[in-house]
C-alpha positions in Angstrom: 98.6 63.7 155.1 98.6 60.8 157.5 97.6 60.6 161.1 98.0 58.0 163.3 94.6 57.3 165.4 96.2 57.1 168.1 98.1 60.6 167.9 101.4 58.9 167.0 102.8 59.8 163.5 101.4 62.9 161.2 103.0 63.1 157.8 102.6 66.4 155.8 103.4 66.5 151.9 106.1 68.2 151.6 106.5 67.8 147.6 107.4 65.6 144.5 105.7 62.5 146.5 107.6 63.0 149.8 106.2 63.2 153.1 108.0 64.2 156.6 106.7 63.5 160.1 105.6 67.0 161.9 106.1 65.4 165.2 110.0 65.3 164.1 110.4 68.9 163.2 111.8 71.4 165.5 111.4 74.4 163.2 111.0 76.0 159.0 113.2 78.2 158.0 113.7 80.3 154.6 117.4 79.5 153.2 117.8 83.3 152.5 119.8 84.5 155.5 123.7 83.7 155.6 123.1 81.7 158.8 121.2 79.1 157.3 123.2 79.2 154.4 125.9 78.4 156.2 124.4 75.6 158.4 123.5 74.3 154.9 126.7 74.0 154.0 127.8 72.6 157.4 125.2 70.0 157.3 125.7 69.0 153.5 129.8 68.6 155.0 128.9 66.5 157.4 126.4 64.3 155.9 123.2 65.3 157.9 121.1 66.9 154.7 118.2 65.5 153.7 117.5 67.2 150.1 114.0 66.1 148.8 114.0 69.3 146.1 114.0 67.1 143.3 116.5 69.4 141.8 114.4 72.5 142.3 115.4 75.8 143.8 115.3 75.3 147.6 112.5 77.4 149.6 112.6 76.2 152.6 114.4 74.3 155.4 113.2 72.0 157.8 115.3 70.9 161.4 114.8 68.0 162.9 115.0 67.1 166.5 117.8 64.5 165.4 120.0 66.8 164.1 119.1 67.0 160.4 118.0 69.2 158.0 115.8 68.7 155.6 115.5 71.2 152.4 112.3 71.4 150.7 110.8 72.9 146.8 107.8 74.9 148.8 107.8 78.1 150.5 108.0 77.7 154.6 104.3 79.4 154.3 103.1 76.9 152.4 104.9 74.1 154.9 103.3 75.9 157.9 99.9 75.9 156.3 99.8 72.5 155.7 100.9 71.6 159.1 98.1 73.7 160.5 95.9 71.7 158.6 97.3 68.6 159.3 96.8 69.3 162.9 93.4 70.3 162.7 92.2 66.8 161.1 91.6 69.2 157.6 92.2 67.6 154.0 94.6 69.6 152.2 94.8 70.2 148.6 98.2 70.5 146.7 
């Protein structure tokens, strides 16, 4: 985790040495439900998946305020705790 001192940026781990900015993402999502599925499959069509599983089984999905989404190796629980953290200045363990 990362934070800007002057409230810019904050970067959470998301995993397998990758980081994503908090300040960019709209919303976590499970990849259960056929919706998503499907926007999955629209997104990875049109070129706007980011996949940072590192060939794991994909737990969560991440949007982004530009259009993208981002799949992720950890649970959105996990994601939503460590943003939590993030945003309360808190170290957080992996």
């Amino acid at each position: 985790m990362a934070q800007n001192s002057s409230g810019g940026t904050e970067l959470v781990h998301v995993g397998f040495g990758n980081f994503v900015s908090v300040n960019k993402v709209l919303a976590i999502v499970t990849t259960g439900s056929a919706p998503i599925q499907r926007m999955i499959r629209e997104g990875k069509k049109k070129q706007t998946i980011i996949d940072i599983t590192s060939g794991r089984r994909t737990k969560a999905a991440l949007f982004t305020d530009e259009g993208r989404i981002i799949l992720v190796a950890i649970t959105p629980e996990a994601l939503a705790g460590r943003v939590a953290a993030a945003q309360a200045g808190r170290p957080v363990q992996d």
